[in-house]
MARTORTI-514163 format. One record per residue (C-alpha): x, y, z. Coordinates in steps of 0.2 Angstrom, whole numbers, plus 2048, in hexadecimal, padded with zeros to 3 digits. Example, Ala and Ser with C-alpha at 12.3 -4.5 7.8 and 13.67 -1.06 7.14 Angstrom:
2
83E7EA8278447FB824
//
This chain:
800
DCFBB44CCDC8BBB4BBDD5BC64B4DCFBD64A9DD9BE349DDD9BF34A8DE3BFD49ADD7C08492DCFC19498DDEC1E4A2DE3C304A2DF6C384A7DFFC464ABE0DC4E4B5E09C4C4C8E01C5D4CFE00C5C4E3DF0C624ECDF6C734ECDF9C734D8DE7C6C4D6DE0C794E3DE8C874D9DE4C824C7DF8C7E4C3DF5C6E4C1DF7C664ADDE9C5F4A4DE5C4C4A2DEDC42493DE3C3548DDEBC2748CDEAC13489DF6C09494E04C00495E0BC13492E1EC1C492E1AC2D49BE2BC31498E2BC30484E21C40482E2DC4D48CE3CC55486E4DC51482E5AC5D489E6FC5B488E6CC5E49AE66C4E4A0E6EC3E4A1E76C3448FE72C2349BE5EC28498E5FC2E487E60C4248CE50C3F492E4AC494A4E41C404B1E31C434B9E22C3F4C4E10C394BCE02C344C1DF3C2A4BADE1C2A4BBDD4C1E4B5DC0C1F4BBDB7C0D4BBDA6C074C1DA4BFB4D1D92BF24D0D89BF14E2D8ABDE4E1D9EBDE4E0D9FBE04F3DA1BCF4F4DADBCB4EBDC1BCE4EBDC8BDD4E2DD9BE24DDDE5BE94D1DF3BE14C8E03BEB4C2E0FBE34B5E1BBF14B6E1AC044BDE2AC0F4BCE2DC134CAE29C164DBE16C124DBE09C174E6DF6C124E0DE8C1E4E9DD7C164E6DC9C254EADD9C2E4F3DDEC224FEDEEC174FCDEAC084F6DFDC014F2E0CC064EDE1DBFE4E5E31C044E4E34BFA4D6E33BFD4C4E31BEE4BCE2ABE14C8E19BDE4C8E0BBDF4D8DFABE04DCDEFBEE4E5DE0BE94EFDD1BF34ECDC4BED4F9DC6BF8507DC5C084FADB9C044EFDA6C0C4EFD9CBFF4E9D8DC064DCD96C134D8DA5C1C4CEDB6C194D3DC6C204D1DD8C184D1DE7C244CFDF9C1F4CFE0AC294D0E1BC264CBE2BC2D4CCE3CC2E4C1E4CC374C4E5EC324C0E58C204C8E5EC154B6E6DC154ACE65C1349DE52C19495E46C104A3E37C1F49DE28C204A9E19C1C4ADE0CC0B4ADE16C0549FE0EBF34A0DFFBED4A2DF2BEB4AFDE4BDF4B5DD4BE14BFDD5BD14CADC4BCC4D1DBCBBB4D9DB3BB44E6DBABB64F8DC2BA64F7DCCBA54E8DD9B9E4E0DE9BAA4E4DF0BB74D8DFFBAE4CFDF8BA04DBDF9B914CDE0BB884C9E10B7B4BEE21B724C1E28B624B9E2DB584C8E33B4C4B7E32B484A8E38B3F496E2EB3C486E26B2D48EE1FB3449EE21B434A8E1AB484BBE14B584BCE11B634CDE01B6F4CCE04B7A4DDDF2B854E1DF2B914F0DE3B964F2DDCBA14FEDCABA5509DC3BB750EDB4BB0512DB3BB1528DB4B9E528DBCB8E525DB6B88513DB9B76508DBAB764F7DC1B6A4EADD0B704DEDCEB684CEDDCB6A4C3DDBB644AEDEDB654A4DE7B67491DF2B65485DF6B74475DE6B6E46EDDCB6C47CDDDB5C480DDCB57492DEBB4B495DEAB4D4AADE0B514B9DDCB4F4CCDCFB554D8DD3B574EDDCAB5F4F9DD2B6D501DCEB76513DD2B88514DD3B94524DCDBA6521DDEBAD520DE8BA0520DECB9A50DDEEB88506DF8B814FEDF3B704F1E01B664E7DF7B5C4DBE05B504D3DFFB4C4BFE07B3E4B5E05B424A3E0BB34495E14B37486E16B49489E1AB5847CE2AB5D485E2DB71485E3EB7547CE47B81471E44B79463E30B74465E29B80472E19B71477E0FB7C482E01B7448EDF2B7E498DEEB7B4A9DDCB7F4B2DD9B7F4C5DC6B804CBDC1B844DBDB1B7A4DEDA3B784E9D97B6B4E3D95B6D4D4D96B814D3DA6B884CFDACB954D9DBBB9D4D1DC9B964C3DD9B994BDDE4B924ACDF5B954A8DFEB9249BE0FB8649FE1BB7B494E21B6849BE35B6949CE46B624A7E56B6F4A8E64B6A4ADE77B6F4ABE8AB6A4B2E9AB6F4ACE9EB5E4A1E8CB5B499E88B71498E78B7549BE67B68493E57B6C492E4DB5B491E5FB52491E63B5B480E74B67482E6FB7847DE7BB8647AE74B9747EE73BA246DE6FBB2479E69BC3477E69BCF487E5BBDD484E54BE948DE42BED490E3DBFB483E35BFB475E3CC07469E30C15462E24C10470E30C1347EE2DC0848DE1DC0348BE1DBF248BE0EBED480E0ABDB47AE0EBDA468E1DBE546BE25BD9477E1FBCA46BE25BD345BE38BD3464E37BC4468E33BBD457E40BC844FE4FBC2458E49BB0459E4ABB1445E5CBBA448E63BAB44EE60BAD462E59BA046CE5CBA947DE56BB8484E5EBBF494E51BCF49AE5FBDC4A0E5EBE14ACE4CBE04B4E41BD14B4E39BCF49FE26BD449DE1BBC649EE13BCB48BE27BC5487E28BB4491E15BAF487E20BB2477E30BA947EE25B99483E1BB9B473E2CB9B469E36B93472E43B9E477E4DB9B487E4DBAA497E5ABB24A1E4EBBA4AFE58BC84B5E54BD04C6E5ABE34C8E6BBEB4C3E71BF04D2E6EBEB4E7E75BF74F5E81C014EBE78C0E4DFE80C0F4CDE74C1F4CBE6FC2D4D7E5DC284DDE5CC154D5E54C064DDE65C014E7E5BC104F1E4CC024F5E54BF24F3E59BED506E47BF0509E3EBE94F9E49BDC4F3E41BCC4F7E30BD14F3E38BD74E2E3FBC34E1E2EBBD4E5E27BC64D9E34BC34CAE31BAE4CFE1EBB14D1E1EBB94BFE2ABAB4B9E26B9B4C0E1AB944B3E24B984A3E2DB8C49CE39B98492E41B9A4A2E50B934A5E5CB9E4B1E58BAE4BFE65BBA4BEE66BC34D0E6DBD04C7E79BDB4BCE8CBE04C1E89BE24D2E98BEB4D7E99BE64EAE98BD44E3EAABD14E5EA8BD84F9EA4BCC506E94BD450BE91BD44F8E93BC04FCE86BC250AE7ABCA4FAE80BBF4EDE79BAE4F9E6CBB6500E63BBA4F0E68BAA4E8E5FB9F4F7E51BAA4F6E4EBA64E3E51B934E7E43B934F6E36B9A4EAE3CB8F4DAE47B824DDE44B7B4CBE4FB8B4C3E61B8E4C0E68B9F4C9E76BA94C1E7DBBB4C3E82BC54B6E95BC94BEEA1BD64B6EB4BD44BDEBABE54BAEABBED4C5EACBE14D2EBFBE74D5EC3BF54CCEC3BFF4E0ED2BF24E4EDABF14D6EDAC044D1EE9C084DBEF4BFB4D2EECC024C2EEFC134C4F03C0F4C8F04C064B7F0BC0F4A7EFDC184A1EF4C164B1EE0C124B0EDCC1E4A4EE7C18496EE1C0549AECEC0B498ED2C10485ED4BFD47FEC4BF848EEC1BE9486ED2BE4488ED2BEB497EC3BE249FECBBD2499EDBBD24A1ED6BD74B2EC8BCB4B3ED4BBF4AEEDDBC44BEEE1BB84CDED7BC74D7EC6BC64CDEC6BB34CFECABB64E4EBCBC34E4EAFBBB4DBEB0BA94E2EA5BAB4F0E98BB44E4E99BA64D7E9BB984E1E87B9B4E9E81B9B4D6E7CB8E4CBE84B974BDE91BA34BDE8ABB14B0E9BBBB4ACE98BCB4A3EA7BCE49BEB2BC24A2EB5BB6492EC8BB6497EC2BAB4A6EBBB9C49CEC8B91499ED2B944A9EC3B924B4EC1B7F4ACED0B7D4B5ECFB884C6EBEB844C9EB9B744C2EA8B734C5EA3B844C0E98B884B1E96B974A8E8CBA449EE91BB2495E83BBC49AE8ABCB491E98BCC485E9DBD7475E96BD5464EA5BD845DEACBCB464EA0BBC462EA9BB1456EB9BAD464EABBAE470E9DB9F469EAFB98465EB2B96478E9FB9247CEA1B8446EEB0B7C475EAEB7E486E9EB7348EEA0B7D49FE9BB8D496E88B8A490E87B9A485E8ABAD480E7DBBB482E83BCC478E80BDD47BE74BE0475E69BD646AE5CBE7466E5FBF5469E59C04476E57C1447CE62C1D489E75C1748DE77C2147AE85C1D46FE90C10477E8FC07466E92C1745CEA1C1B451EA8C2A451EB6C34447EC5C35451EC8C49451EB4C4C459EB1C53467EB0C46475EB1C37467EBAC2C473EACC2C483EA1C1F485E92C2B482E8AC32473E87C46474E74C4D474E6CC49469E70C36468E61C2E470E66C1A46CE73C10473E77C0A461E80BF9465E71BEC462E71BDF455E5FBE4451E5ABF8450E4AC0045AE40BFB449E42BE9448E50BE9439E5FBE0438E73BE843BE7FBDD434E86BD9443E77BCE443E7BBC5433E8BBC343AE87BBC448E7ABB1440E8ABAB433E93BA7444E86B9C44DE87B8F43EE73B97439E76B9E429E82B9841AE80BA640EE8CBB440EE86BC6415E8BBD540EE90BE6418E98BF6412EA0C0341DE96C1441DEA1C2040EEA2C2E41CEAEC23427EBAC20416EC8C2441CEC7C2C42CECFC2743BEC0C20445EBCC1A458EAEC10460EACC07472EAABF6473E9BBF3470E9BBFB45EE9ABF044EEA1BFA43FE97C06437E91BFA429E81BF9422E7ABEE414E79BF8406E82BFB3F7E7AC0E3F4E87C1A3F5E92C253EEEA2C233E2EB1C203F1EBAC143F5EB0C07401EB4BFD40EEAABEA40BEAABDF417EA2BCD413E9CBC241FE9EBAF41CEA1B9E425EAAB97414EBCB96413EBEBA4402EB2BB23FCEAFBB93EBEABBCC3E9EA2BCF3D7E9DBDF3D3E8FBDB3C4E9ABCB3C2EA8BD43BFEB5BCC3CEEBCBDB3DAEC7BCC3E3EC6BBD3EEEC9BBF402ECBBB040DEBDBAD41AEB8BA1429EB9BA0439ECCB9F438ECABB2430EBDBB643DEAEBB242FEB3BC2426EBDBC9417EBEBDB411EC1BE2400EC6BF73FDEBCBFB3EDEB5C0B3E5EA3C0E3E2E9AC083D3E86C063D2E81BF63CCE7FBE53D5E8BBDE3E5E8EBCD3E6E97BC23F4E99BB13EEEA1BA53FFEA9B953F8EB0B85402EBDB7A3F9EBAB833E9EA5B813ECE99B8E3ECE90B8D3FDE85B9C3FCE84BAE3F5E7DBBF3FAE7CBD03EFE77BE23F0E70BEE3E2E73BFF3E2E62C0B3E2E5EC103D2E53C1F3C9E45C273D4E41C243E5E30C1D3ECE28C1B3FDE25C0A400E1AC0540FE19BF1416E0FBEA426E14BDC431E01BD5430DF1BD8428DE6BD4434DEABD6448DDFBD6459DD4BE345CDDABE746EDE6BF2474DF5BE3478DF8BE3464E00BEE458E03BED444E14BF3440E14BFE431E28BFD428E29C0C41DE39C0E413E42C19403E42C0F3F5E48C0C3E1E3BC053D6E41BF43D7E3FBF63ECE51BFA3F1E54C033FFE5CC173FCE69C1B406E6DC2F407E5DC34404E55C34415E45C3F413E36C44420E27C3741FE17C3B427E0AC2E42DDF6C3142DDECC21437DDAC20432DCFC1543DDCEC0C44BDDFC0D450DEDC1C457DFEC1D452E08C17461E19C1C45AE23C2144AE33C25448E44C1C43FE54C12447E5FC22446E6AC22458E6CC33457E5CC40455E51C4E45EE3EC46455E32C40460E2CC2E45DE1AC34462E19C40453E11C3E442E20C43437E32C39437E40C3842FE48C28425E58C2042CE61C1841FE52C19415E46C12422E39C1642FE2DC0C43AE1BC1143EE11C0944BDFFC08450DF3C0045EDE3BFC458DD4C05463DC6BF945CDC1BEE44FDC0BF443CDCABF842FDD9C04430DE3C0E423DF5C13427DF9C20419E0BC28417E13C3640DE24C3F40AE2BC4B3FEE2AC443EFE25C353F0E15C2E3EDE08C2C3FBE08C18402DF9C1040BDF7C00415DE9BFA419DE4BED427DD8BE7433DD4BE5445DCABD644A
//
């Protein structure tokens, strides 16, 4: 079926009944160009939730008028949905057309039976949010949608999949499965005729069958294609391959469908790890969730591309989409890029981890949620592994079992060519049982919970946890252990032919952890929380001074607004957890450079696990003593200060690939200098900002599409002369966009802050600021931004 943008000439609001249109109360229509967060716009209040960000829930509805032409009465018509939060229902001219529980799963709508042919239709849909996420989901249509339209018989929605049955460099079979389908009032034959083209459009397979299809009754054709010396699919060379299947009837054809699919084996065991084309890959992994920063939830192309893009170059290979199933906008990018995919299904089944979330809908919704996750999936390459889901905690419970294999068959029946994991987390799974014991220890729960890394890792270490989770494991291809490092090693021995994930594990802690992953071939990688970071769940990488008020929860206080523990901020730029980590994977041989923030100097601080220190790159600061901590795989690191030596410090991995030095402040130049054996492997420096400071502005590309899936990212930032970064002089920037284009979002990486990302003005966090906008229509456009004084910056770029 042809497949159209239906993104543009929508209009929202908050949802009025009959009675508030009847009566005037109703508010006014928003213009609005979708995908698009409804939540973003409201107001943040103390009195909501830290888990969404102090942000309040809502219902919404949309509306969008289009045009049916007379002669469309003989064709199918239906709307496709990426992605509404939540609780769907789609009226077409006022009648209900569909409707959906989930959030994240995509379905179609069928229009036929509402539609009025020649003339003006309407489609409206509302949605609802309240206390249903643990963290910032937002609201709304927040991805795209698609006008689906064809001929009566048709090649299915999503009705085109590609598998390798096998393959090697030499040769490869390759399975094209076509369902297609017949609304015509009788029986109908037609040919199927598939073409496999190569990345540059090369045909290297194809076939022609008849098929015989029943009005209602849909068929299903396996066309087996044997393709030589194929460009295998990998990590490291992402070969991608297009397939097209034509319904045809003489020599007219009646409808068509490509995808886009790569040619790759996966395989994995506890002795040889996991292989993808018979190479061993470890997995360098990243969990993220699904917003985007200043845009909120919306889930727009170029944003999902862009994230994509920046944490490959961060040294990630793996991506595992917590905890709902990843935007199709991001699996394009992860098979263009070659980055590997943890498809992850929901975060919780029948027990609700927040008052009106979708454990409320699962026992009714979940296997048409699964056959949409795999539906979505099946043809990208970039992925590897479904997760079922995300520490479930009545996983460890026997009808938790029943769940745990139920879900886990009914992944394998609709893609058996996939691995299945779950992302398990010990202490949840038993904290109930073991609770009593706890509280009768010294100290009782509450005392344990202060150290909870330590915590979680003792008592998933437990005889209990490995009792309790058996079942669950054992109906998985891979056990994804959230927390659970303290089981690697033993459960080589206990249960031999188990393989692991860490499908979420500390920053902090990724040098023992890759050290485990390294030596261990049962354990096939490490996935961190987080690789970016997002909205809602606020502060649980935050530090705090030991005498504030609540310092010690895991919660920032209003108005923190990210969650602060992401290797990557909201904007794009790097944390130096990220270099670290980078320094760790064996990616990068020069030293990095962090200093501790002057305002922690001294003080007693505390942090939850998931915090790094509060370091940033910079040497801008004022004259106290500082806290340096360099980063480095060499076994000794040199500390200069404009080549003046301020001590050596042993590093490596022995030292856990850091040293730190106490000095005071002095302007000048930094300089790490790592040696091994006496040799200079690599050096990295800061300068101080010096003299006046300017407004410097920077844009990721030039030229970018002229439709509304792209965006230009505009990077603003505080500047010396010689282009370093200020740090203590964070100032308001305004932003005025001239052209085709709107500003979709602006605002900076600072966790904590009551600014709206959809106004005009922001301030700088440590010297910087993002703006973003969405092109309209092609021409030129002018991105202009000031501050107090500062010289005004333009950028100027096009949309084609």
């Amino acid at each position: 079926m042809r497949r159209t943008p239906f993104t543009t000439g929508w209009h929202v609001r908050p949802h009025a009944n009959a009675f508030a249109e009847m009566v005037g109360a109703a508010a006014p229509w928003q213009p609005v160009t979708l995908p698009h967060d409804a939540t973003l716009a409201q107001p943040r209040d103390a009195a909501h939730g830290a888990g969404s960000g102090y942000f309040p829930g809502g219902v919404y509805e949309y509306r969008k008028t289009f045009d049916v032409p007379a002669d469309a009465a003989g064709q199918r018509m239906l709307l496709e949905f990426e992605g509404i939060y939540r609780r769907a229902m789609v009226y077409v001219n006022g009648s209900l057309a569909g409707h959906w529980a989930s959030g994240y799963t995509g379905f179609t709508a069928p229009l036929d039976d509402h539609l009025r042919y020649g003339q003006e239709n309407e489609v409206r849909v509302v949605c609802r949010t309240h206390a249903d996420s643990r963290w910032y989901a937002g609201a709304g249509i927040h991805r795209p949608v698609h006008l689906l339209t064809g001929p009566l018989l048709h090649v299915a929605p999503d009705g085109v999949r590609v598998t390798t049955v096998d393959g090697n460099r030499d040769l490869a079979v390759v399975e094209v499965t076509t369902t297609v389908q017949n609304d015509r009032p009788r029986l109908a034959t037609v040919e199927v005729v598939t073409e496999l083209r190569d990345a540059d459009g090369a045909g290297v397979a194809g076939d022609r069958v008849p098929v015989s299809v029943r009005p209602g009754e849909p068929a299903v054709v396996r066309q087996r294609l044997v393709v030589r010396d194929p460009a295998l699919w990998g990590p490291g060379s992402p070969a991608l391959y297009t397939a097209t299947v034509s319904l045809a009837d003489g020599e007219a054809v009646l409808d068509e469908e490509t995808v886009t699919t790569g040619i790759r084996t996966l395989s994995v065991d506890p002795v040889r790890g996991l292989r993808v084309n018979g190479e061993p890959v470890l997995l360098r992994g990243a969990c993220i969730h699904s917003d985007n920063g200043v845009l909120g939830a919306a889930a727009v192309g170029r944003a999902d591309e862009r994230r994509v893009e920046l944490l490959q170059a961060a040294g990630f290979n793996a991506l595992r989409s917590a905890h709902n199933p990843m935007s199709r906008a991001m699996l394009d990018a992860c098979d263009r890029l070659g980055v590997l995919v943890m498809d992850e299904l929901t975060d919780m089944w029948t027990e609700s981890k927040s008052e009106f979330d979708a454990a409320l809908d699962f026992p009714e919704w979940w296997e048409r949620d699964v056959a949409a996750m795999v539906r979505k999936d099946v043809n990208h390459p970039s992925v590897v592994m479904y997760s079922i889901g995300n520490e479930i905690p009545e996983v460890a419970g026997p009808h938790g079992a029943l769940w745990s294999r139920r879900l886990a068959e009914a992944v394998r029946a609709l893609d058996g060519t996939r691995l299945v994991t779950n992302g398990v987390n010990g202490m949840l799974a038993v904290i109930g049982e073991a609770a009593t014991d706890l509280e009768a220890a010294e100290g009782g729960i509450n005392t344990m919970l202060t150290d909870m890394a330590g915590f979680m890792r003792e008592l998933s270490s437990s005889e209990l946890v490995g009792r309790r989770t058996a079942e669950a494991f054992g109906v998985l291809d891979v056990a994804g252990m959230n927390y659970m490092d303290a089981r690697y090693d033993s459960d080589r021995a206990t249960f031999p032919n188990r393989v692991i994930v860490g499908s979420e594990t500390f920053a902090t802690e990724i040098d023992r952890l890759w050290r485990l992953v390294q030596d261990n071939p049962h354990v096939i990688g490490d996935f961190t929380w987080t690789g970016w970071d997002y909205l809602g769940e606020v502060g649980i990488g935050r530090t705090a001074d030991a005498e504030e008020p609540g310092a010690r929860g895991l919660s920032g206080p209003f108005p923190w607004l990210l969650a602060w523990c992401g290797d990557i901020d909201v904007t794009g730029h790097r944390r130096p957890a990220s270099y670290y980590r980078e320094i760790v994977f064996g990616l990068r041989t020069d030293p990095y450079l962090a200093v501790q923030r002057p305002e922690r100097s001294g003080r007693e601080t505390v942090s939850p696990p998931w915090a790094w220190t509060d370091s940033v790159g910079s040497w801008s600061f004022d004259g106290v003593p500082l806290t340096v901590e360099v980063y480095s795989d060499a076994d000794e690191v040199e500390l200069l200060l404009d080549g003046r030596s301020l001590g050596r410090a042993e590093a490596g991995e022995a030292h856990r690939f850091r040293a730190e030095f106490e000095v005071p402040y002095a302007p000048g130049e930094l300089t790490a200098v790592a040696r091994t054996g006496g040799r200079e492997t690599g050096r990295c420096s800061l300068r101080s900002a010096d003299g006046p400071v300017h407004l410097a502005v920077s844009v990721d590309r030039a030229v970018i599409r002229a439709d509304d899936s792209d965006l230009a990212y505009v990077e603003l930032a505080l500047t010396d002369a010689a282009g370093t970064v200020a740090l203590g002089v964070d100032r308001q920037v305004s932003v005025v966009v001239v052209g085709p284009v709107v500003l979709a979002g602006f605002g900076s990486a600072t966790p904590a802050t009551e600014e709206s990302y959809l106004d005009d003005v922001a301030t700088t966090f440590d010297g910087r600021a993002l703006a973003v906008v969405r092109p309209t229509g092609a021409g030129a456009i002018t991105v202009t931004a000031t501050a107090e004084g500062c010289a005004p910056v333009t950028v100027i770029l096009e949309a084609r």
